[in-house]
C-alpha angles and dihedrals in degrees: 000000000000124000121230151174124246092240103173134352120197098193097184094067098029096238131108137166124237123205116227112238083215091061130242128099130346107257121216120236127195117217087247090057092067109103113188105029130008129265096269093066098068128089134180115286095030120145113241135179106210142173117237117221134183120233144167090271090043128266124347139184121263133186095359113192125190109236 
């Protein structure tokens, strides 16, 4: 699993974008995609661990934990 940043949530629409602490590109993450805690529980600048995965629209966020 990679660890990761929360960089930015945007809690109207239930997305947000977590930063790598290896580097490279922000990944989008959906709110269904949170294992461990809701949505709700997560703030900017939280720790994750998260899966990438590669989709149609680029990489994503999958099964993001708080640490």
């Amino acid at each position: 699993m990679a660890v990761g940043i929360i960089k930015r949530l945007v809690s109207e629409k239930g997305f947000g974008f977590i930063r790598s602490l290896n580097g490279g590109d922000e990944l989008f993450f959906h709110r269904s995609a949170v294992r461990f805690g809701t949505y709700e529980d997560l703030t900017e600048g939280d720790r994750v661990t998260y899966e990438e995965t590669r989709t149609d629209k680029g990489l994503r966020a999958e099964n993001v934990r708080p640490e």
